[in-house]
N, C-alpha and C positions, 0 to 999 in steps of 0.2 A: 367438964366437957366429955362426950362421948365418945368411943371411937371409932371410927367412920369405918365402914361395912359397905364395902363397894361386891356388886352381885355383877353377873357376867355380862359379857355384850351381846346382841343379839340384833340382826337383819332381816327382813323380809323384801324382796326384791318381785314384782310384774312387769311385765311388758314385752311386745310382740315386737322383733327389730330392735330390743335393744344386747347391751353388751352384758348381759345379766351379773354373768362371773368376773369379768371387769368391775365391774359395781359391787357386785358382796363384798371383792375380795379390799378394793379401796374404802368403801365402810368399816369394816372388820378391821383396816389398817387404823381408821382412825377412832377407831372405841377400843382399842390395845390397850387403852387406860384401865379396862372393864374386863380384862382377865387377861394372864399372861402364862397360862400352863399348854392350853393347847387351843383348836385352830381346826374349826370346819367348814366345808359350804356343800349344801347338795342344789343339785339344779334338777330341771325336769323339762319337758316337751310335752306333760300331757299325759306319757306313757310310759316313758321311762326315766328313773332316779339315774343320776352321774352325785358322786360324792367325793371327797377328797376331806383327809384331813390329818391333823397330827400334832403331836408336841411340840411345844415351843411358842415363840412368838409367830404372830403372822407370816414378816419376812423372812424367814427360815423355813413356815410350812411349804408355802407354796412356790414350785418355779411356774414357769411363762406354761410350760405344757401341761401340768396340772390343771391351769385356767382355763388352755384352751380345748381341755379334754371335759370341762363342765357344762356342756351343751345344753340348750332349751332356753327358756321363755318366763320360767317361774323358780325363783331359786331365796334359799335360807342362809344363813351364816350364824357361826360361834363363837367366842371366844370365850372359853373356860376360867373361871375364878373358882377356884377349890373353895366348894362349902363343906365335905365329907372327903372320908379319906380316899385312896385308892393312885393307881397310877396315872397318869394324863390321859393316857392313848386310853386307857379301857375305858373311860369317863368321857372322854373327847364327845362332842355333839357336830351335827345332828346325828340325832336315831334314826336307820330304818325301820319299820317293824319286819315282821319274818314274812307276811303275805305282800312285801312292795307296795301296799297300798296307802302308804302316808309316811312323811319324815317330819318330825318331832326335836325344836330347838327351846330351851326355855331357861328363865333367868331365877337361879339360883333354886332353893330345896321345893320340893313338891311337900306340905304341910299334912296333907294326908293323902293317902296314896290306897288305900281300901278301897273304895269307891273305881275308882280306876282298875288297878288288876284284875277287881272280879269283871270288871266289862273288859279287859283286854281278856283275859283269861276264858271267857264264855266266847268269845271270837276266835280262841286259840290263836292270837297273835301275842299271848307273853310266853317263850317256851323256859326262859330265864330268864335269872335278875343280871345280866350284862353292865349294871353301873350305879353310879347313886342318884339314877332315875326311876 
């Protein structure tokens, strides 16, 4: 038998009127199965990112203001399963990039990553390797 290789959890959340961050953050409570080191969600309005995140399980990342402090309409979630080494927090997801212009969640290793850098890097939105993304 093989050994089961569980890769992180991850959300995608739209809707105008709804409770975005209420929903990442109850998603992200129930795919806890799907990584238990650390614990993100960004939201957005369009214009601006609100992010919150950190080590630990879920209910330990976040309190009630952290949610309420994740405004907008469009919003991601994390949950971290260590595939590479490194601390939780500095690995934690989502990514912003350095220009604010997109946040970046994804479930387990990026297989090649060439391809990418050199198009982040000719946008100068890689200034560092910040994590094992």
């Amino acid at each position: 038998m093989s050994e089961l290789k569980e890769k992180c959890g991850i959300v995608g959340i739209y809707g105008k009127n709804l409770p975005i961050s209420k929903l990442a953050f109850f998603a992200l409570f129930s795919l806890q199965h799907r990584g238990q080191e650390a614990s993100g969600i960004t939201t957005s309005d369009g214009k601006k990112f609100h992010t919150h995140k950190g080590a630990g399980l879920v209910a330990q990342v976040y309190k009630e203001k952290d949610i309420k402090n994740l405004k907008g309409y469009i919003g991601i979630g994390h949950n971290r399963y260590s595939t590479s080494g490194g601390g939780a927090l500095d690995h934690a997801q989502p990514i912003i990039n350095i220009g604010n212009n997109f946040a970046l969640a994804h479930n387990g290793n990026l297989p090649s990553v060439k391809a990418l850098e050199k198009f982040l890097s000719s946008k100068k939105m890689l200034l560092s390797n910040r994590s094992d993304s």
